[in-house]
C-alpha positions in Angstrom: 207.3 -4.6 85.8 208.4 -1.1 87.5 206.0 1.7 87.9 206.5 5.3 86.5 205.4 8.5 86.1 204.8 10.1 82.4 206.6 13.4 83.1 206.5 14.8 79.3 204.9 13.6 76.0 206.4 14.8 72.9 206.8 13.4 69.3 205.3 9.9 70.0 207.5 9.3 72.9 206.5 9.2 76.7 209.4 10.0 79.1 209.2 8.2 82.4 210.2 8.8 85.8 210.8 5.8 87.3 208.9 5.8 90.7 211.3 3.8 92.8 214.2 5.8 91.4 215.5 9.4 94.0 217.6 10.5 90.6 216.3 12.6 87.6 216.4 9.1 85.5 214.1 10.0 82.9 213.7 7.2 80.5 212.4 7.5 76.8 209.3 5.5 76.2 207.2 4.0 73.3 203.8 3.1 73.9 203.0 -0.3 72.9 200.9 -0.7 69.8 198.2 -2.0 71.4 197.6 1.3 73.0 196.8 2.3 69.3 194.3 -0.2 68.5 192.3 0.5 71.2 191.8 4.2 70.9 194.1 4.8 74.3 196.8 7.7 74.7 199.1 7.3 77.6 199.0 10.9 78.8 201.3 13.1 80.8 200.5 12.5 84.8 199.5 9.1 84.1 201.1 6.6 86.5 202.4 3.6 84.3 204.0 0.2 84.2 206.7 -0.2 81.7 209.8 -2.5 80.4 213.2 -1.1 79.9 214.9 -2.3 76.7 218.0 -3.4 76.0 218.5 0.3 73.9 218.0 2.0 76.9 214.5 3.3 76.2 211.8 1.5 77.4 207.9 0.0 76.4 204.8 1.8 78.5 202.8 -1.7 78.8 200.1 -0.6 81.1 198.1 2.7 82.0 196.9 2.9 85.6 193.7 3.7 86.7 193.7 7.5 86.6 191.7 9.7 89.1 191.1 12.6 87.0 191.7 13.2 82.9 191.7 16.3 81.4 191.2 16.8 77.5 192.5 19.9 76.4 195.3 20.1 77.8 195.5 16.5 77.7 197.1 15.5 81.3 195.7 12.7 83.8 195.5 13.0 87.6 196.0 16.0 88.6 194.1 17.4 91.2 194.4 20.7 92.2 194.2 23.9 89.3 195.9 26.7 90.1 193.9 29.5 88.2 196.4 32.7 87.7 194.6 36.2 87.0 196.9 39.2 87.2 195.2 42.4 88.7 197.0 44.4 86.3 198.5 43.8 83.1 196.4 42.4 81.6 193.5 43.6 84.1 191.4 41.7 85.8 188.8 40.1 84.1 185.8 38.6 86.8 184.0 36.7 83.7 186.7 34.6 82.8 187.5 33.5 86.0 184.4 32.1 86.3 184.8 30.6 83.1 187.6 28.8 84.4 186.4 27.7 87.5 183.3 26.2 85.9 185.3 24.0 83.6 187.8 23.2 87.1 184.7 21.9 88.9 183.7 20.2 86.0 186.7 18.3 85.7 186.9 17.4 89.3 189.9 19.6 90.3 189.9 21.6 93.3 191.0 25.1 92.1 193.0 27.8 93.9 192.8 31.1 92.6 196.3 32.8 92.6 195.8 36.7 91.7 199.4 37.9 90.3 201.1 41.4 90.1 200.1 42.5 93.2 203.5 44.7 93.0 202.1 47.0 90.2 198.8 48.3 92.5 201.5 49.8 94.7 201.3 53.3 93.1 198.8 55.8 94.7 196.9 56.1 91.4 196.2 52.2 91.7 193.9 52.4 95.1 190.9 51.8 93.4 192.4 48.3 92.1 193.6 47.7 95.6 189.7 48.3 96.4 188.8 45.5 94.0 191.4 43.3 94.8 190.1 43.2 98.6 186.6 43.0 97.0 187.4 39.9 95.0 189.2 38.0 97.7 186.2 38.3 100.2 183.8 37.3 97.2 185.2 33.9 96.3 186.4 33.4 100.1 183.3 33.4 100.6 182.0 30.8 97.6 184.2 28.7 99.4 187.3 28.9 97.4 190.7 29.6 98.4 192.2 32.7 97.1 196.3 33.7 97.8 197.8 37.2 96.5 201.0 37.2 95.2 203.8 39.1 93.7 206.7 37.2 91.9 208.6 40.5 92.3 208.1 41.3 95.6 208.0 37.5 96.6 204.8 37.8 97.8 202.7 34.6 98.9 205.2 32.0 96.7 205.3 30.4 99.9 202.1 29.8 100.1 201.3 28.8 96.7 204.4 26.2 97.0 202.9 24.8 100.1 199.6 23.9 98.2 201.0 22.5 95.8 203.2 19.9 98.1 202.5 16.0 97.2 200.4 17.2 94.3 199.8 17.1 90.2 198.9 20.5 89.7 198.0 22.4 86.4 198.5 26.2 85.9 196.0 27.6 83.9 195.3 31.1 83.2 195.3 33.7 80.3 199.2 34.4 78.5 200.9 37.2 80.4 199.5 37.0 83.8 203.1 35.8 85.3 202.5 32.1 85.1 206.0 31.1 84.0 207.4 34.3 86.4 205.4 32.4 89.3 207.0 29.3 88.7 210.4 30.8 88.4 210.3 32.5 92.0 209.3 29.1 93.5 212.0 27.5 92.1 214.8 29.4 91.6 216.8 28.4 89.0 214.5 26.5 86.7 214.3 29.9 84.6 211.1 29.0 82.6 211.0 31.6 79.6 208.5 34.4 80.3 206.8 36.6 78.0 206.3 40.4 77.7 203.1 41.8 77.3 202.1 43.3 74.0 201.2 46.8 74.8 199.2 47.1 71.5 197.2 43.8 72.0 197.2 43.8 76.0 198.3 40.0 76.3 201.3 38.4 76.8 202.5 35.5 73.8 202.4 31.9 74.6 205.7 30.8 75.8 204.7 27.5 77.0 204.6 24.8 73.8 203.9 21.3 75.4 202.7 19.8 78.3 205.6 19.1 80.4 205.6 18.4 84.5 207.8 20.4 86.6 208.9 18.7 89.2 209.6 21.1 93.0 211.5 19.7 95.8 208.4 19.3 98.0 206.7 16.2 96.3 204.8 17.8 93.8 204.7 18.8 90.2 203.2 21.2 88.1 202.3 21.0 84.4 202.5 24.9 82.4 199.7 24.4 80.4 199.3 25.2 76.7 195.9 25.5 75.6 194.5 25.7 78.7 193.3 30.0 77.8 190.7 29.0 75.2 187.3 27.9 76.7 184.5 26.8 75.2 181.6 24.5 76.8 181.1 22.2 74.2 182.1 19.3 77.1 179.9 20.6 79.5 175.9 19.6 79.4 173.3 22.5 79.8 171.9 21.0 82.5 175.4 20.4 84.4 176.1 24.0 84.4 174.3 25.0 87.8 176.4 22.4 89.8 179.7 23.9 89.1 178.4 27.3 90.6 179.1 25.5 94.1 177.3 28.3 95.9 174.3 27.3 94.2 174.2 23.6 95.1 172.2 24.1 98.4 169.8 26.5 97.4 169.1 24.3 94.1 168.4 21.4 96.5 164.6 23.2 98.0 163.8 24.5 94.1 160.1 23.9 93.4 160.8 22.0 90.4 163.7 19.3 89.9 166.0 20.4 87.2 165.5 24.2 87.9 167.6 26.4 85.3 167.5 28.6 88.1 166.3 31.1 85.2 162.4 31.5 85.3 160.8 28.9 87.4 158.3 29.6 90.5 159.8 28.8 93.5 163.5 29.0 92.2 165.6 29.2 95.7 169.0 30.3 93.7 166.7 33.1 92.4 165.5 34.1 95.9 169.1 33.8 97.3 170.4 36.5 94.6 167.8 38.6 95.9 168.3 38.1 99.2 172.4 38.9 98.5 173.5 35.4 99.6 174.8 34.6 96.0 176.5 37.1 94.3 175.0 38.9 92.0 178.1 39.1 89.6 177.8 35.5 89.9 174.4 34.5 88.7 174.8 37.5 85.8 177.8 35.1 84.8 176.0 31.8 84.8 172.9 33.1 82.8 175.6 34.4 80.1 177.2 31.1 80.0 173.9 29.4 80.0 172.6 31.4 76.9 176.2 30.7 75.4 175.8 26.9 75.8 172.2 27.4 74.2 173.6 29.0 71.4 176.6 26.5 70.4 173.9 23.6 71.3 172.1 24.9 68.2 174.8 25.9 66.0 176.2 22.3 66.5 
């Protein structure tokens, strides 16, 4: 049987890009029933065997082993996030990138943080969010993350993104309005995704994006626009998994008095110690403890 890729899942059909294939042949798929009785979903990203049929759509027979599965949005394999945050409309909002990038390492995706709109800090009124921009960079630099600034205007660090995302199944998540779609647009020209103006009365943009569909660029890779990818809660995430997807906090947590340290209260709490000591940051740690009293909160309501 041939091997595909599931490049868009809509209505109860899969449409497959044959792997062997050079050409756009996209060929419309049914799952096979026995998908169904067993509780799978083929998902979009997922690598696939199927058997064309004499209609000219094809059966998905067999799911691949998958590397990486996402729930919400619902997309196997990828394995690198690209989280957008604009720096100005809407502003920049620390606690939600954190947000994201806890849910990224708990899904096993390398993130790269891609701060938009760099064009609009160009006034002289806007040096203070220049100030903060530099500010944020050297923060999760040095976390350990990679962090690109880019204009879609200006054409500022596309290259860049584009180069990262080479070879790679790659989901764009951020809030709406931050220039995901314009991003995607100035990498490839042409493709002329629809983009969203931002609501001056509620400060965010509307969702343009509707279903999970993978993008293919001429470097090897793809990119899935992700619908409900804004919303976060941690209802997937354990209590006690929470400190390990603060990476920064991994070796410190390591030489804690007592194993399974909230890092909250505990003698001898080394991730305490280092947020005195200024080697975590201290926007950091204020962010986990919110999120850990969050957690605590929809643990008991649930």
């Amino acid at each position: 049987m041939p091997e595909g890729l599931i490049v868009k899942a809509l209505s109860g059909y899969y449409y497959v890009k044959p792997e062997a294939s050079a050409e756009e042949n996209i060929l419309q798929c049914r799952g096979r029933g026995i998908f169904k009785k067993k509780g799978i979903t083929p998902l979009v990203g997922d690598h696939v065997l199927y058997t064309p049929t004499e209609n000219g759509e094809g059966t998905v027979d067999e799911i691949l082993p998958r590397v990486t599965e996402l729930i919400r949005p619902p997309i196997a394999n990828a394995r690198l996030a690209v989280l957008l945050f604009s720096l100005k409309e809407p502003n920049f909002n620390l606690q939600l990138l954190d947000k994201f990038l806890v849910h990224i390492e708990h899904a096993g995706l390398r993130p790269l943080i891609c701060l938009t709109k760099e064009d609009l800090l160009d006034e002289p009124e806007n040096e203070p969010d220049r100030d903060l921009t530099k500010q944020v960079v050297g923060l999760y630099e040095k976390v350990g993350y990679e962090v690109i600034v880019t204009s879609s205007l200006a054409g500022t660090g596309i290259t860049a993104v584009k180069a990262r995302l080479a070879g790679e199944i790659s989901v764009f998540a951020g809030q709406s309005g931050v220039g995901k779609s314009s991003l995607l647009n100035a990498m490839l020209p042409g493709l002329s995704l629809e983009t969203s103006e931002i609501s001056t009365k509620l400060g965010r943009g509307r969702h343009t994006t509707r279903h999970v569909e993978l993008i293919p660029l001429d470097n090897g890779g793809y990119v899935a626009d992700t619908p409900g990818f804004s919303q976060l809660d941690f209802l997937e995430l354990g209590v006690e998994e929470l400190a390990s997807c603060f990476i920064e906090f991994n070796d410190y947590a390591e030489r804690c008095k007592f194993r399974g340290c909230s890092h909250l209260h505990e003698p001898g709490c080394h991730v305490r110690a280092a947020v005195e000591e200024g080697e975590i940051t201290a926007s950091r740690y204020e962010h986990y403890m919110q999120f850990y009293e969050e957690m605590k909160d929809k643990k008991r309501r649930y």
